[in-house]
C-alpha positions in Angstrom: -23.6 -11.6 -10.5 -22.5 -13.6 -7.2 -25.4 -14.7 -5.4 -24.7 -15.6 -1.4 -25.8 -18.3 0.8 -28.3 -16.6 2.8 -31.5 -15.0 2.2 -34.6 -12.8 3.1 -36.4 -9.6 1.9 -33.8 -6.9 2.5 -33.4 -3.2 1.3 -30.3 -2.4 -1.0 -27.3 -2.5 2.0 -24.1 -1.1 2.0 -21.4 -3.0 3.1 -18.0 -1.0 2.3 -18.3 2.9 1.6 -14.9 2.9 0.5 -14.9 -0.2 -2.1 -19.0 0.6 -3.1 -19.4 -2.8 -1.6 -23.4 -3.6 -1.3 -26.0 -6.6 -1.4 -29.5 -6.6 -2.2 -32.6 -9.4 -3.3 -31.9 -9.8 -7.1 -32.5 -7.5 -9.6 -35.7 -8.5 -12.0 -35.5 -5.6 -14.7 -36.5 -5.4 -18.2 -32.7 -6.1 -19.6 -31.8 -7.4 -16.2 -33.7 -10.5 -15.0 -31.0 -12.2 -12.6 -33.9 -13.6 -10.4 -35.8 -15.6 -13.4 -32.6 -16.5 -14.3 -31.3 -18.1 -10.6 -34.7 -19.8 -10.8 -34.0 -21.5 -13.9 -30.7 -22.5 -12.3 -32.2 -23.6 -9.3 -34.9 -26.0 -11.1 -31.8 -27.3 -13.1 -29.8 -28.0 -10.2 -33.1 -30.7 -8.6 -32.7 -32.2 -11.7 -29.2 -32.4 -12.2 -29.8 -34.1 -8.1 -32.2 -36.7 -8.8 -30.2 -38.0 -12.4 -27.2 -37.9 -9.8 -29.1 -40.0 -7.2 -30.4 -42.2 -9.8 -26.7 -43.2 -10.7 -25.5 -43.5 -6.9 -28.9 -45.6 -6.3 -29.1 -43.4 -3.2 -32.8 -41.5 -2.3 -31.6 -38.7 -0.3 -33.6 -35.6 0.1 -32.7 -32.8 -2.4 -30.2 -30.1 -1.0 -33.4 -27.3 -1.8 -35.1 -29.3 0.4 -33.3 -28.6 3.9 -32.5 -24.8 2.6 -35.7 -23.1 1.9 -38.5 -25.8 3.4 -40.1 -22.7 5.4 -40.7 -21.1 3.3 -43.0 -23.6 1.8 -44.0 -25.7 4.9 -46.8 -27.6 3.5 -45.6 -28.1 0.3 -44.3 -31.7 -1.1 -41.2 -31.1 -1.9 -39.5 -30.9 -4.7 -41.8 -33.3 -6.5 -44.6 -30.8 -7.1 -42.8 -27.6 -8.0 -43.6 -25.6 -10.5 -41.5 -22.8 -11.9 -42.6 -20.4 -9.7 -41.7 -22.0 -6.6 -38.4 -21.2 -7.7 -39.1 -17.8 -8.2 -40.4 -17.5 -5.1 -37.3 -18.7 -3.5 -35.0 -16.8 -6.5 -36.9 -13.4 -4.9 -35.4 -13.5 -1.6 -32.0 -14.5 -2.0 -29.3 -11.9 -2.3 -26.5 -11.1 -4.4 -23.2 -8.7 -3.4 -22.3 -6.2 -6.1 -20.3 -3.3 -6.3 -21.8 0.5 -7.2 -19.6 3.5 -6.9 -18.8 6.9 -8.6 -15.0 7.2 -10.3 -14.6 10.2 -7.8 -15.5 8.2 -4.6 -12.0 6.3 -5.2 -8.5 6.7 -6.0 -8.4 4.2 -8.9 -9.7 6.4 -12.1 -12.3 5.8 -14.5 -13.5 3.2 -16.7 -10.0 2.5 -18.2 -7.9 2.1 -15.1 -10.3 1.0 -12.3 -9.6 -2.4 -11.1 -13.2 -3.5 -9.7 -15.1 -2.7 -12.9 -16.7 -5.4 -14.1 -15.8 -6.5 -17.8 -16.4 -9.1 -20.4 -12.8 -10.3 -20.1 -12.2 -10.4 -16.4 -14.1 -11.9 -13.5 -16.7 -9.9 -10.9 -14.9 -8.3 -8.5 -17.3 -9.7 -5.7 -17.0 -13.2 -5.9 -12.5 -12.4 -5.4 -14.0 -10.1 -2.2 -15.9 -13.2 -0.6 -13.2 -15.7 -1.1 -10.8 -13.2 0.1 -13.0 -13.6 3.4 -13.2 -17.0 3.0 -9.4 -17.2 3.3 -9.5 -15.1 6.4 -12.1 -17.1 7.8 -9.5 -19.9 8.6 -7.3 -17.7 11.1 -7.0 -19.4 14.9 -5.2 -17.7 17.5 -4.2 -14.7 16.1 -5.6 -12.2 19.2 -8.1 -10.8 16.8 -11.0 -11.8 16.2 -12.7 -12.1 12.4 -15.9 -11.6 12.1 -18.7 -14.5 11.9 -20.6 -16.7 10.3 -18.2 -16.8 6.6 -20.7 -15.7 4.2 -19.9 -18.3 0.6 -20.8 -17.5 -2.9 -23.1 -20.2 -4.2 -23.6 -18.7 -7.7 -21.0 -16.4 -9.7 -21.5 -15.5 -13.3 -17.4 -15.9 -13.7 -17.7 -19.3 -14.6 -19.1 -20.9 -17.8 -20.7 -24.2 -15.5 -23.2 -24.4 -12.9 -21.8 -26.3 -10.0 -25.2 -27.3 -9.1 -23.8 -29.0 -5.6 -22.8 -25.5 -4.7 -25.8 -23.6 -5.2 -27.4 -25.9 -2.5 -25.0 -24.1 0.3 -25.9 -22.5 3.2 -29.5 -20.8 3.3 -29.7 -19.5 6.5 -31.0 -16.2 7.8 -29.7 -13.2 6.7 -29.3 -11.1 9.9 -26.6 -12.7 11.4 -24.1 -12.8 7.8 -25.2 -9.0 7.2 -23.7 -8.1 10.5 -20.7 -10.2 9.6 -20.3 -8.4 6.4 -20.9 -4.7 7.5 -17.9 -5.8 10.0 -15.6 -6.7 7.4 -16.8 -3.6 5.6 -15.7 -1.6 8.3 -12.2 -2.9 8.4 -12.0 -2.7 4.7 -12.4 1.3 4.8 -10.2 1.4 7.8 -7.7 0.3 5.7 -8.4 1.8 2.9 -6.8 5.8 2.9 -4.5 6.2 -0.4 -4.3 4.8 -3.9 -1.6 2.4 -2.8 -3.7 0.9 -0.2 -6.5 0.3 -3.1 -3.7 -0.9 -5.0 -2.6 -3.2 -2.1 -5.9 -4.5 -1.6 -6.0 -5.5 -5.2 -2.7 -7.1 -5.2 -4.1 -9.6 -1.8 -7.1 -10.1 -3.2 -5.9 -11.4 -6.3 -3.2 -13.3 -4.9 -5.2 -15.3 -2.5 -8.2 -15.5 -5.4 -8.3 -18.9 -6.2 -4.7 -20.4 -5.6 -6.2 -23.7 -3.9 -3.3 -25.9 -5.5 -0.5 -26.5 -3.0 2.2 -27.0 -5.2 6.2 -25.2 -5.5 4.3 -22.2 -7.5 1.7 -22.0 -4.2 5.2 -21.9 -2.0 6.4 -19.1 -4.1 3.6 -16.9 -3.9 3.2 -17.6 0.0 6.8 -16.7 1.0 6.6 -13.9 -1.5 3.8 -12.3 0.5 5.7 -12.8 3.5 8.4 -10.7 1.9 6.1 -7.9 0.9 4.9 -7.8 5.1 8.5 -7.9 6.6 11.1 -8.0 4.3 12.5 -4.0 4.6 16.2 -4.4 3.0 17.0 -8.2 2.5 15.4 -11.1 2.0 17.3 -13.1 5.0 15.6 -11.1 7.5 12.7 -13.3 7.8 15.0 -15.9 9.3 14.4 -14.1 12.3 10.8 -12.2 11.5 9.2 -15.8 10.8 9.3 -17.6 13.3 7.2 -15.4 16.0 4.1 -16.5 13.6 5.0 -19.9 13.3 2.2 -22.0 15.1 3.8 -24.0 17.4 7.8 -25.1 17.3 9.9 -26.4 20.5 12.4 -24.0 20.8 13.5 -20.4 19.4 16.5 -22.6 17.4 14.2 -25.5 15.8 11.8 -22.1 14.7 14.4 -20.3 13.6 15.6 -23.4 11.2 12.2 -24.2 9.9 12.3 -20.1 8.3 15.8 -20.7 7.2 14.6 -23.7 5.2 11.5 -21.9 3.7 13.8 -19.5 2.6 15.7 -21.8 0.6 13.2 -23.5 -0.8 11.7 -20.4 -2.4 15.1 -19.6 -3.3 16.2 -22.9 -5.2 12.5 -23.0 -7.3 13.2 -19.4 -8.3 17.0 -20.3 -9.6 15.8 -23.5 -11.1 17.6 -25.7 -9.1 14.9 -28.5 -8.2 18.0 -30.8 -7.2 18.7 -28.9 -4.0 15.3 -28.3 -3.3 14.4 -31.9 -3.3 17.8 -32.4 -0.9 15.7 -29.0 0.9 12.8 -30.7 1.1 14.0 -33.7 2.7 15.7 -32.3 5.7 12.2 -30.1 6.3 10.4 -33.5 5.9 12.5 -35.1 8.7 13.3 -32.7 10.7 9.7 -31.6 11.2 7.1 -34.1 9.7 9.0 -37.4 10.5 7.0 -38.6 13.5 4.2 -36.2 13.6 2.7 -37.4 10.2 1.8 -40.6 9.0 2.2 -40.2 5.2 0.0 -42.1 3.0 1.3 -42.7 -0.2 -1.5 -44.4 -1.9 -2.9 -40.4 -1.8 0.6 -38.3 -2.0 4.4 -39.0 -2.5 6.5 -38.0 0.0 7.7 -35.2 -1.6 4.0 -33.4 -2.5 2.7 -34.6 1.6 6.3 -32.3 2.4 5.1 -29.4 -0.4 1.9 -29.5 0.6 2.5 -28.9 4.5 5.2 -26.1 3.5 2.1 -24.5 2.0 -0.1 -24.5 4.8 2.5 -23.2 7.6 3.1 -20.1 5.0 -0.6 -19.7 5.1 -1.3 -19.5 8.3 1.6 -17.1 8.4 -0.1 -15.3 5.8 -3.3 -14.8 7.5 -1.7 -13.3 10.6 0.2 -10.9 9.0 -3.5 -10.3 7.1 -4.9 -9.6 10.7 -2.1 -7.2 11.5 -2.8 -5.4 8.1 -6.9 -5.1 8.7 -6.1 -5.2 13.1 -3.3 -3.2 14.0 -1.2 -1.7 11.0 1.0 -0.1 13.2 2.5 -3.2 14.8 2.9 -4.6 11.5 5.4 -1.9 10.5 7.3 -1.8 13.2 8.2 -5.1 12.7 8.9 -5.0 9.3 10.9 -1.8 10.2 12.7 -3.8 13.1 16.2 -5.2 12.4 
């Protein structure tokens, strides 16, 4: 169950044809009673707020408080609640799921489909909205994503409530369907073959929860680069890089910066952490030396270096994203290019 951060009384919506993508209010069955359920979690999280204000000696008004106050405008809030003012607000907010027949997609059945949900691996939805999430950060790319970012603010995956998070959001729903259906629609464009379901799975995964901008986070990132332009040999993206670089002085200093990336990756994956501290160093002055005041109370110089590596792949990585979902086409012919 992955419950977003916007609600209102909707009918059952599809969102993706191709992925069986849809949200709807919460389910309240016999052997299915997510809504009761979000309510207890929501009542949880006011208390979990005011034994958290209590230590901070702060009085601030509850999180619920600013989300969901119309819908009880002459209520005092939270101090009066009873259980089923949380129902009440449980009843209109929605959850994204998945519902699909085997035959609708390329994947097979119960033993080899990737999005079925099982005890031993997480909902496929909650990998969906951060996959959007990612996206969401994209500037200047010629394309433009769709908006308002819709967040998860309750996913079954994970064994705690994070009771800060499930007071996100809680605006109106019309404006975050529309952003959804549009991201729908650029999933099934994309979506024609097994291999591009098996694509899709390999991004979505990839970019699922890798927040920690470490060497294993610069691996992954130039590795994803590879799989986008890398046709016969891995040096070719001395020259394929640079054109998504954000912003460099000249064709040469661009060109440089891809040739040290390279290297980096290369000395993790032979082990040879020497040379890529010596690596590391030259990308450090070359390109941060000046630009960046580097606080070492928070970082050493060598993770602030890491860490920035990280984020220029990124941002790479999300324009070669919005060729992939934008204009395919162009994305091959580079990668085809010599």
């Amino acid at each position: 169950m992955v419950v977003l951060n916007f609600y209102g009384k909707i009918e059952p919506t599809c969102i993706s044809q191709k992925l069986g993508l849809y949200i709807a209010n919460l389910p309240n069955e016999e052997y299915n009673q997510w809504r009761d359920n979000l309510a207890d979690e929501l009542e949880l999280a006011v208390k979990a707020d005011k034994i958290y204000q209590e230590k901070l000696g702060t009085n601030y008004p509850c999180g619920i408080v600013k989300l969901y106050h119309t819908l009880f405008p002459n209520e005092l809030w939270p101090e009066k609640f009873t259980h089923e003012h949380y129902v009440k607000i449980a009843n209109q907010m929605i959850y994204i799921y998945q519902d699909y027949d085997y035959v609708d997609m390329p994947l097979g059945g119960w033993d080899t489909n990737c999005f079925d949900g099982r005890f031993c691996e997480e909902d496929y939805s909650e990998k969906i909205i951060d996959f959007i999430n990612f996206m969401a950060y994209s500037e200047k790319t010629g394309y433009t994503i769709p908006k308002p970012t819709p967040q998860w603010i309750y996913s079954s995956n994970h064994d705690g409530i994070d009771h800060y998070r499930i007071f996100w959001g809680g605006e109106s729903a019309v404006a975050y369907i529309s952003a959804l259906k549009k991201w729908g629609g650029l999933f099934d464009d994309l979506l024609h073959s097994r291999d591009d379901y098996l694509l899709f799975d390999y991004l979505v995964n990839t970019i699922h929860k890798d927040n920690e901008y470490n060497e294993n986070h610069l691996m992954k990132a130039f590795s994803l680069c590879q799989l986008f332009l890398e046709k016969r040999k891995e040096s070719e993206l001395d020259s394929k890089l640079p054109q998504f670089f954000k912003s460099c002085d000249s064709k040469v200093r661009a060109a440089q910066q891809a040739v040290l990336f390279r290297k980096m990756r290369n000395k993790i994956a032979h082990g040879d952490f020497l040379a890529f501290e010596t690596v590391l160093e030259i990308y450090a002055s070359e390109f941060m030396d000046g630009h960046f005041t580097f606080d070492y109370s928070e970082c050493s110089r060598k993770n602030w270096a890491i860490q920035h590596v990280c984020c220029e792949l990124d941002d790479v990585i999300r324009k070669l994203l919005c060729l992939l979902l934008f204009n395919r086409t162009e994305l091959k012919r580079i990668k085809g290019s010599a």
